[in-house]
TITORVEX-239177 format. One record per atom (N, C-alpha, C, O): residue in one letter; atom name; x, y, z. Coordinates in nm, 4 decimals, padded with zeros to 6 digits, always signed. Atoms other than C-alpha are relative to their C-alpha. Layout:
! TITORVEX-239177
<midren res="A" atom="CA" x="X" y="Y" z="Z"/>
...
//
This chain:
! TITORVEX-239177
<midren res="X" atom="N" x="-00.0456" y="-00.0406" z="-00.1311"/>
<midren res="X" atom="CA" x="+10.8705" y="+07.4165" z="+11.5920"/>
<midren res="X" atom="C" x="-00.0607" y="-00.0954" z="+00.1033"/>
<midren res="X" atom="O" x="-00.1819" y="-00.1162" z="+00.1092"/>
<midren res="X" atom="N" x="+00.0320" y="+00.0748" z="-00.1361"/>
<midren res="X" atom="CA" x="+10.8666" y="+07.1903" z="+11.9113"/>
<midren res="X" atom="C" x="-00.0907" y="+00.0922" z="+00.1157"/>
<midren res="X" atom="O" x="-00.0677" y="+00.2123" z="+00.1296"/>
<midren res="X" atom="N" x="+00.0559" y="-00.0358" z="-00.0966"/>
<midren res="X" atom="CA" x="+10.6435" y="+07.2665" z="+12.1823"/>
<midren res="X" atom="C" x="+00.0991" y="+00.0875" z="+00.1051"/>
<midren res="X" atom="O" x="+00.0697" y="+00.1975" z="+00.1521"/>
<midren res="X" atom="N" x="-00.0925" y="-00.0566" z="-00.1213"/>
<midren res="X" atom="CA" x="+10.9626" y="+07.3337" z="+12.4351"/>
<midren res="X" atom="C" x="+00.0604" y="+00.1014" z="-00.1183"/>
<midren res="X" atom="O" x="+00.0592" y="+00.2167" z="-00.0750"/>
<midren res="X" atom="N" x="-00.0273" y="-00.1497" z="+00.0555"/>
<midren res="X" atom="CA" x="+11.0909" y="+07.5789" z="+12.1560"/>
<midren res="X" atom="C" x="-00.0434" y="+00.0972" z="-00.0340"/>
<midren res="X" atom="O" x="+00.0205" y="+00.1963" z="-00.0695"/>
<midren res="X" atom="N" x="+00.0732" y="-00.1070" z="-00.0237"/>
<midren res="X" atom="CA" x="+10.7956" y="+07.7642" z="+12.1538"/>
<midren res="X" atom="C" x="-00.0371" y="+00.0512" z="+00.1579"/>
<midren res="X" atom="O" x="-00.0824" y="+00.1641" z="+00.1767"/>
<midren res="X" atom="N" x="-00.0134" y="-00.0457" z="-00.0547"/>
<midren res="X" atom="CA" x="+10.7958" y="+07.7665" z="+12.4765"/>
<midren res="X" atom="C" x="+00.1191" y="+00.0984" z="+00.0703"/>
<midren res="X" atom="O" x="+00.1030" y="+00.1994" z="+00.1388"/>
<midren res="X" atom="N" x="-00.0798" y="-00.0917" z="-00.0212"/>
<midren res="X" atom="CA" x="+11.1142" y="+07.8930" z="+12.5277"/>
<midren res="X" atom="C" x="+00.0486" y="+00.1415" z="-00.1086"/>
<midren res="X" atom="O" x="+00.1435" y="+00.2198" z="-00.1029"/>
<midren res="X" atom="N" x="-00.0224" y="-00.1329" z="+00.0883"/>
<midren res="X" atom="CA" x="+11.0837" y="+08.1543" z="+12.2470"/>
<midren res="X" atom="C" x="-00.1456" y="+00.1281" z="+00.0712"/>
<midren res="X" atom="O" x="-00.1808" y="+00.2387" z="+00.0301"/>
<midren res="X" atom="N" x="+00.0814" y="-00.0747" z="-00.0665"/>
<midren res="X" atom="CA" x="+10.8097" y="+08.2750" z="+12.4980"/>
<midren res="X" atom="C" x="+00.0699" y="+00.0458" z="+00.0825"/>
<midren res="X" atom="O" x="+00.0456" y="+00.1599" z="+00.1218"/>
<midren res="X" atom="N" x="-00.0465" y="-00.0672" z="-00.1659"/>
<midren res="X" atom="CA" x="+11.0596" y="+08.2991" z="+12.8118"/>
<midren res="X" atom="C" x="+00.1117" y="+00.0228" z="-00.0309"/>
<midren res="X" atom="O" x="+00.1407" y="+00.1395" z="-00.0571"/>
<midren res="X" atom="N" x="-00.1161" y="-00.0385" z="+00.0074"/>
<midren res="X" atom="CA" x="+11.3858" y="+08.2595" z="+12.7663"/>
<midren res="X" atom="C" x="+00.0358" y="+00.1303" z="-00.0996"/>
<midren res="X" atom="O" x="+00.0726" y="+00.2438" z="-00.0690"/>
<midren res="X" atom="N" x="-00.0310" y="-00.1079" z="+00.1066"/>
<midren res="X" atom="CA" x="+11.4274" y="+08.4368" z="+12.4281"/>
<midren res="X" atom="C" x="-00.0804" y="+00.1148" z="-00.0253"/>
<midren res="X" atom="O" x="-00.0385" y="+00.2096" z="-00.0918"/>
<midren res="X" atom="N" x="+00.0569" y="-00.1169" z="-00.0420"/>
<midren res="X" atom="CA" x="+11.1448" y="+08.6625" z="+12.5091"/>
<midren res="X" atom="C" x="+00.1093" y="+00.0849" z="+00.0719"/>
<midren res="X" atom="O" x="+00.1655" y="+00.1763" z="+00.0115"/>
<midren res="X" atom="N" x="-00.0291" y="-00.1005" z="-00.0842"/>
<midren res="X" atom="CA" x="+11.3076" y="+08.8226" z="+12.7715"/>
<midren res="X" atom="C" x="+00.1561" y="+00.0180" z="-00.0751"/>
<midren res="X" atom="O" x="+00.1932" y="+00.1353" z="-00.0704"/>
<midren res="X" atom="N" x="-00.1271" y="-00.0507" z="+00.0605"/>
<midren res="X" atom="CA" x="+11.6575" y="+08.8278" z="+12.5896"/>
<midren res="X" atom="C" x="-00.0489" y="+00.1052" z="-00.1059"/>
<midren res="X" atom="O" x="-00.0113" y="+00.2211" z="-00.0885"/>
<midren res="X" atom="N" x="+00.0624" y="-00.1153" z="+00.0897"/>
<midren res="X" atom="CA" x="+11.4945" y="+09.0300" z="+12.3242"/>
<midren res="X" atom="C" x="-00.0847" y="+00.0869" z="+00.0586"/>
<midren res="X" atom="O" x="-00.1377" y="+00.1792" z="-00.0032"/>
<midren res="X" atom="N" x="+00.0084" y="-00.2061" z="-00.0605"/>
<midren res="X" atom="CA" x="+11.3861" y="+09.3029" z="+12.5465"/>
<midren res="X" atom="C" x="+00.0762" y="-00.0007" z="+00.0919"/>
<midren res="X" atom="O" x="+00.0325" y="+00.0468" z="+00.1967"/>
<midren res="X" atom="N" x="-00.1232" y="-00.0549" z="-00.0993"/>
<midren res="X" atom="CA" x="+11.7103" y="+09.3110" z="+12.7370"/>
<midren res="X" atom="C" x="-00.0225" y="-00.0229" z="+00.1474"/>
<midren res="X" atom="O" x="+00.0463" y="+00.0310" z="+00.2342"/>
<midren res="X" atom="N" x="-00.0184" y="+00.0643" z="-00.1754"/>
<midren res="X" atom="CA" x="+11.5704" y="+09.1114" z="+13.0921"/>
<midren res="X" atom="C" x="+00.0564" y="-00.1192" z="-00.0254"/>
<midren res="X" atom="O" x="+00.0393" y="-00.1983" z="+00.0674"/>
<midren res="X" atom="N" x="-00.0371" y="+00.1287" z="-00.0590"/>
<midren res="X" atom="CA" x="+11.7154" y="+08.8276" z="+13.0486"/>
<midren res="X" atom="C" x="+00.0992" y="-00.0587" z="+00.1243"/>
<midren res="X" atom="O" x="+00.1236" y="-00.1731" z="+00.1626"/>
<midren res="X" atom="N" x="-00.0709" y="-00.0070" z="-00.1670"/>
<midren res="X" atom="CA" x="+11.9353" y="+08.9230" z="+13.3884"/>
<midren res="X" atom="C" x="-00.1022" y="-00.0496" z="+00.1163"/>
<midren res="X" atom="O" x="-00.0509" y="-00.1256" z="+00.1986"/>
<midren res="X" atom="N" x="+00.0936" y="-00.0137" z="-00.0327"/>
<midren res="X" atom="CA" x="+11.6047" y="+08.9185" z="+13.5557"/>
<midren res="X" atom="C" x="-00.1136" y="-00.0833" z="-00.0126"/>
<midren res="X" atom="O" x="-00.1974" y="-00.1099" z="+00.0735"/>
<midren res="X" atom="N" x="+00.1752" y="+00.0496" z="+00.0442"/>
<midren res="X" atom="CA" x="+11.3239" y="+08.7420" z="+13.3643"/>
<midren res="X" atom="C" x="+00.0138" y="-00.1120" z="-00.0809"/>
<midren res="X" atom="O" x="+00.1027" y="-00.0990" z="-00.1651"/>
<midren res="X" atom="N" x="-00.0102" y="+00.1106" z="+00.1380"/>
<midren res="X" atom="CA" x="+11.2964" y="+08.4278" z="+13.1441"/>
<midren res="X" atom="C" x="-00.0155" y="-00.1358" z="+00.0330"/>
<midren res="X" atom="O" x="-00.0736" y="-00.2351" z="-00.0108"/>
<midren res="X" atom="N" x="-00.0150" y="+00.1943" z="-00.0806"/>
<midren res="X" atom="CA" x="+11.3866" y="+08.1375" z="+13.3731"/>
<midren res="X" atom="C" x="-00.0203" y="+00.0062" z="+00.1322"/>
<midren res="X" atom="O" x="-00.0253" y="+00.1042" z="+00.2066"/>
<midren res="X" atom="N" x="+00.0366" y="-00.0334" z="-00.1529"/>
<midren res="X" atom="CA" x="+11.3173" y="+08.0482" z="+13.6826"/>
<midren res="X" atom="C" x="+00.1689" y="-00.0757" z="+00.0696"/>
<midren res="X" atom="O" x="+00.2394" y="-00.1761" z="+00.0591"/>
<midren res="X" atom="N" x="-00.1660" y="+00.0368" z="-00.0354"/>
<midren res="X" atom="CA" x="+11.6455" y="+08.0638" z="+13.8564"/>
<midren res="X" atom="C" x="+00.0365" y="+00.1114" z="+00.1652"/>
<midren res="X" atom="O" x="-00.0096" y="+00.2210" z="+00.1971"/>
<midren res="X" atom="N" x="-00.0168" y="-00.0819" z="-00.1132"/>
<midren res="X" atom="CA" x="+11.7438" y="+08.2158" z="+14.1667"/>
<midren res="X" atom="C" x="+00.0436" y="+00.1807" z="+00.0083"/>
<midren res="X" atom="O" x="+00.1535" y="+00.2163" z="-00.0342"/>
<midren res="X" atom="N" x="-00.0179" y="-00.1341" z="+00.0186"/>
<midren res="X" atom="CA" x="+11.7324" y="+08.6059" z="+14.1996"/>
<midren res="X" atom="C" x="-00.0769" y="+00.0248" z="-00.1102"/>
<midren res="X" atom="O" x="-00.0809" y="+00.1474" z="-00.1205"/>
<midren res="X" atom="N" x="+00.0337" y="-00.0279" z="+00.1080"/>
<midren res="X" atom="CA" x="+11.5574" y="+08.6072" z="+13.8918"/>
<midren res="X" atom="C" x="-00.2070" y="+00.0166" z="+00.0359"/>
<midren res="X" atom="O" x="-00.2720" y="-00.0654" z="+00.1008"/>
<midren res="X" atom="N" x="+00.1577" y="+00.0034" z="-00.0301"/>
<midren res="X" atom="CA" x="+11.1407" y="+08.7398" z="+13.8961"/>
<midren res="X" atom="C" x="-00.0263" y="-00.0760" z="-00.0296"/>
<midren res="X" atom="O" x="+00.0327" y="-00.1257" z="-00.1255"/>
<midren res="X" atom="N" x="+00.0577" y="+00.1535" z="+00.0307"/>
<midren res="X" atom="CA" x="+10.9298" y="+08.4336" z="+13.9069"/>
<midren res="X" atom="C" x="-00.1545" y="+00.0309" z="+00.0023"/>
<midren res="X" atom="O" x="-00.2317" y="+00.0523" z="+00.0957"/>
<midren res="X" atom="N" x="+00.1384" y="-00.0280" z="+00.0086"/>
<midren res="X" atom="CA" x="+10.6176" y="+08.4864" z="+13.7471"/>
<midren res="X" atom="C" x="-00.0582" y="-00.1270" z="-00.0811"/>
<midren res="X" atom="O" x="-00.0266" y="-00.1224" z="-00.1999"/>
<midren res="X" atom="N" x="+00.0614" y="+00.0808" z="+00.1135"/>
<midren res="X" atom="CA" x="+10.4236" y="+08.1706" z="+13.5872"/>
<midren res="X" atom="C" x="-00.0971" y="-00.0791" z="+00.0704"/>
<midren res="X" atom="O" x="-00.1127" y="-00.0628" z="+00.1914"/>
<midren res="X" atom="N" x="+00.1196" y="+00.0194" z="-00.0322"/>
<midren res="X" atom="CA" x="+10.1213" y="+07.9637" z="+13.6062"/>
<midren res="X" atom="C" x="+00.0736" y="-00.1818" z="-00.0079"/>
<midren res="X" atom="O" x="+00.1793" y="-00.2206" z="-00.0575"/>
<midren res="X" atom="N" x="-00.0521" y="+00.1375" z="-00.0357"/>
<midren res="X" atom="CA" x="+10.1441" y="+07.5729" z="+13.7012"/>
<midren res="X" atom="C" x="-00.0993" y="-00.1033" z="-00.0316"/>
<midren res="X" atom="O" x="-00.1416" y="-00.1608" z="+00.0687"/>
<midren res="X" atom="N" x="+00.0947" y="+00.0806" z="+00.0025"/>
<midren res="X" atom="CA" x="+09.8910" y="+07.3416" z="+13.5314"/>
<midren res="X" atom="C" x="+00.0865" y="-00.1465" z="-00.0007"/>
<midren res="X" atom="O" x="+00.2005" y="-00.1865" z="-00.0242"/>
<midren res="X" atom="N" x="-00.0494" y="+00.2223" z="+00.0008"/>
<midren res="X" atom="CA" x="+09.9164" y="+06.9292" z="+13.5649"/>
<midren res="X" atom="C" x="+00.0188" y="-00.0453" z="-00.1492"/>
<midren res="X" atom="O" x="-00.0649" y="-00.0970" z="-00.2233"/>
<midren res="X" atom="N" x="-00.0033" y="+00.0403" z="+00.0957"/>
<midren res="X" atom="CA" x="+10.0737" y="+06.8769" z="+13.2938"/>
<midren res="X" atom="C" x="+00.1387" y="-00.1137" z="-00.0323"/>
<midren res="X" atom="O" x="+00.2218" y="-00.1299" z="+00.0571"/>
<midren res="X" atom="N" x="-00.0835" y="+00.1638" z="-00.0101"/>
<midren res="X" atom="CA" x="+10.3077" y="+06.5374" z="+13.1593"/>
<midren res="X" atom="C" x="+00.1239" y="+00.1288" z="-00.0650"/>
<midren res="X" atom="O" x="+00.2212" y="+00.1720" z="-00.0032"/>
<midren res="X" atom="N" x="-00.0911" y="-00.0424" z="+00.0618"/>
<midren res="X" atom="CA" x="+10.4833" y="+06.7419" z="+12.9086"/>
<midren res="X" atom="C" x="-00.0349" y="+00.1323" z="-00.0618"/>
<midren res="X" atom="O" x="-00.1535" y="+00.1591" z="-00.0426"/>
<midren res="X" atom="N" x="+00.0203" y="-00.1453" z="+00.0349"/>
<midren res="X" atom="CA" x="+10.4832" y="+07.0965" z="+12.7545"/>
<midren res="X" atom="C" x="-00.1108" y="-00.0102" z="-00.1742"/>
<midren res="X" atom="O" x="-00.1703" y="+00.0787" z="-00.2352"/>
<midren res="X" atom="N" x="+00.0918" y="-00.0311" z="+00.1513"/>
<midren res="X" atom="CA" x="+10.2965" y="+06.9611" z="+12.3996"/>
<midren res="X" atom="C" x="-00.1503" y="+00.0248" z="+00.1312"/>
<midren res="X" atom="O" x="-00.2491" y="+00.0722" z="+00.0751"/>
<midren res="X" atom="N" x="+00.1370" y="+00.0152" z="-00.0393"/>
<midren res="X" atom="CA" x="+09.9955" y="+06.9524" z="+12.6759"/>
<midren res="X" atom="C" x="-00.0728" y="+00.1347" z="+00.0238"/>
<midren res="X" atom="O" x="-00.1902" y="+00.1703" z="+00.0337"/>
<midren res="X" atom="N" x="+00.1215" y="-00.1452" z="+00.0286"/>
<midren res="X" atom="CA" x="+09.9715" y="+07.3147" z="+12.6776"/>
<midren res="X" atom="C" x="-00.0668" y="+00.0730" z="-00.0320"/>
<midren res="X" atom="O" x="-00.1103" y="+00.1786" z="+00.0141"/>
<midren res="X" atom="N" x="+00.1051" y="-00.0455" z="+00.0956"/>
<midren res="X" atom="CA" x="+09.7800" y="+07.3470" z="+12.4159"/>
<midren res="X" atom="C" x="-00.1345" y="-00.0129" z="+00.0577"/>
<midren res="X" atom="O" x="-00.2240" y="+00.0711" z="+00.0473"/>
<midren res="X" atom="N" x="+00.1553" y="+00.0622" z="-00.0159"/>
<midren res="X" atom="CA" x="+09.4837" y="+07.1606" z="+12.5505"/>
<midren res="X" atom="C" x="-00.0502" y="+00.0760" z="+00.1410"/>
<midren res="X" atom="O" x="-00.1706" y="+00.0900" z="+00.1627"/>
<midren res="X" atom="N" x="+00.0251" y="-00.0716" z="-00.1245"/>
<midren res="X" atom="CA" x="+09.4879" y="+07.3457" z="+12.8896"/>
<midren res="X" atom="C" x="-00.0398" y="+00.1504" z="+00.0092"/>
<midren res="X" atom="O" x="-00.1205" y="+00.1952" z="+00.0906"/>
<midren res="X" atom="N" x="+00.0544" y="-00.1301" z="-00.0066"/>
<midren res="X" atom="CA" x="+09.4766" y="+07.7152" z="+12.7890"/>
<midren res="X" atom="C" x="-00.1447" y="+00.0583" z="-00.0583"/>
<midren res="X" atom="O" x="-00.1824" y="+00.0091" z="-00.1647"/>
<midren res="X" atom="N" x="+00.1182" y="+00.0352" z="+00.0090"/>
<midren res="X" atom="CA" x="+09.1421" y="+07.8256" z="+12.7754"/>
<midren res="X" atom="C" x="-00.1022" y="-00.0718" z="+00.0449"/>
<midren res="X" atom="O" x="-00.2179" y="-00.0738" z="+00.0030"/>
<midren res="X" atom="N" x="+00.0951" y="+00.1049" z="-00.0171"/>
<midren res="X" atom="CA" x="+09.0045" y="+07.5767" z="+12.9447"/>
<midren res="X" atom="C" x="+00.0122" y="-00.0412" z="+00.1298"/>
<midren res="X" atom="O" x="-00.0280" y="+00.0434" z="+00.2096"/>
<midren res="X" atom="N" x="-00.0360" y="+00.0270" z="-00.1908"/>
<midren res="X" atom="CA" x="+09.0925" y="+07.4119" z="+13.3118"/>
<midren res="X" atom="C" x="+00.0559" y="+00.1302" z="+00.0407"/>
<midren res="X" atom="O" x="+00.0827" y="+00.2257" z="-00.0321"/>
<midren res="X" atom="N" x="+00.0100" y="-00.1117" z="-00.0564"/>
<midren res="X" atom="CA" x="+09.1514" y="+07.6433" z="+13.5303"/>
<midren res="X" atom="C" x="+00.1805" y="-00.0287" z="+00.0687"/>
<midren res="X" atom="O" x="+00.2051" y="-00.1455" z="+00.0989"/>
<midren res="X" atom="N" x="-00.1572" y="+00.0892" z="-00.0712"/>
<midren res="X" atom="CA" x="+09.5828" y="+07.6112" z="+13.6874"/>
<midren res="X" atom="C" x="-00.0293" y="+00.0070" z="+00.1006"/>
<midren res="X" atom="O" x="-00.1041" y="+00.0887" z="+00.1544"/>
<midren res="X" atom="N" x="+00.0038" y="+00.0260" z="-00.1356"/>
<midren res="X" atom="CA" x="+09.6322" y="+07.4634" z="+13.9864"/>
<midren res="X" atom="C" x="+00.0655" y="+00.0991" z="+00.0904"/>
<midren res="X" atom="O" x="+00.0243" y="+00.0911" z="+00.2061"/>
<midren res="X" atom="N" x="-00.0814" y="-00.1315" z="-00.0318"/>
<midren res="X" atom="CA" x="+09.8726" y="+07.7881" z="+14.0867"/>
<midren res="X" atom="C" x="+00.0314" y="+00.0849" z="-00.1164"/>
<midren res="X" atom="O" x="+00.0754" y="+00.0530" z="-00.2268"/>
<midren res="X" atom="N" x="-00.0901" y="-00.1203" z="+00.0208"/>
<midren res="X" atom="CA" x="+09.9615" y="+08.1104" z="+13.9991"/>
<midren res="X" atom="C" x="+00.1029" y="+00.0813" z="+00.0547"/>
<midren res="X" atom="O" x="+00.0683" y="+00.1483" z="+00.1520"/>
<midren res="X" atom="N" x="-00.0776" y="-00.0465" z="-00.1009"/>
<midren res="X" atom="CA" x="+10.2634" y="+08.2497" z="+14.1157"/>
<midren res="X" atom="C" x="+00.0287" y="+00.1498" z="-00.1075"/>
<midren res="X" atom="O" x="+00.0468" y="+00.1570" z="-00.2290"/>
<midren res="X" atom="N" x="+00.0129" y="-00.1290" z="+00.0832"/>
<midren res="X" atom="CA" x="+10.2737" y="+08.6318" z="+14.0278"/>
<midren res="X" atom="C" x="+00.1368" y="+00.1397" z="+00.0306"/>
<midren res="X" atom="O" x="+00.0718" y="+00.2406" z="+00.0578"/>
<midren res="X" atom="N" x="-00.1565" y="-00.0555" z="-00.0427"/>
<midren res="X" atom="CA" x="+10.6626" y="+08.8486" z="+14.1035"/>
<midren res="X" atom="C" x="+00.0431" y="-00.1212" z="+00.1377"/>
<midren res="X" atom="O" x="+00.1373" y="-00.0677" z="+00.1960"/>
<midren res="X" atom="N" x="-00.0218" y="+00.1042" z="-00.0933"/>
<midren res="X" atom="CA" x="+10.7085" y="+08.5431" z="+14.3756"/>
<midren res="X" atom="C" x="-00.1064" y="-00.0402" z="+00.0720"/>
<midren res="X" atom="O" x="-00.0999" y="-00.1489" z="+00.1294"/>
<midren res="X" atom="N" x="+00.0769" y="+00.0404" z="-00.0453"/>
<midren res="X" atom="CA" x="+10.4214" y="+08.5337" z="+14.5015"/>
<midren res="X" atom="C" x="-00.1419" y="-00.0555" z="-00.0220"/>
<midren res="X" atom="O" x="-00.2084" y="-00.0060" z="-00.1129"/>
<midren res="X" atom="N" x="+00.1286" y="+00.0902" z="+00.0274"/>
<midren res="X" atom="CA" x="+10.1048" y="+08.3007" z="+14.5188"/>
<midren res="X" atom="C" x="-00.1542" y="+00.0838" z="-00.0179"/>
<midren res="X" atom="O" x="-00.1797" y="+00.1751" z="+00.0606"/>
<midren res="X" atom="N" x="+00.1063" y="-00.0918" z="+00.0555"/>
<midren res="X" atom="CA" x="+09.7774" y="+08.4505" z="+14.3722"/>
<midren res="X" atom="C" x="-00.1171" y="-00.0616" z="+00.0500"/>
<midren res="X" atom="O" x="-00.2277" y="-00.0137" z="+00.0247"/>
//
């Protein structure tokens, strides 16, 4: 499994498999926008970040934390 298909078996297909995906999964307009924003090049880098640096944002139902 690719990095971007584990990540999207976290959001996208998460939320299709509990029935938000109207709502939740992507960040898309109208849709809740909850996720965290580290400096990263590409999505394999999120391994090395959790746990460890701290993200530069959190954004938590739209808003900044």
């Amino acid at each position: 499994m690719t990095p971007e298909e584990a990540l999207a078996g976290v959001t996208l297909w998460g939320a299709k498999a509990l029935g938000l995906q109207a709502t939740h999964g992507s960040l898309e307009p109208g849709k809740v926008a909850s996720f965290v924003h580290w400096p990263l090049a590409r999505p394999a880098e999120l391994v090395y970040w959790l746990g460890g640096e701290l993200p530069c944002q959190v954004i938590y139902r739209g808003e900044a934390q």
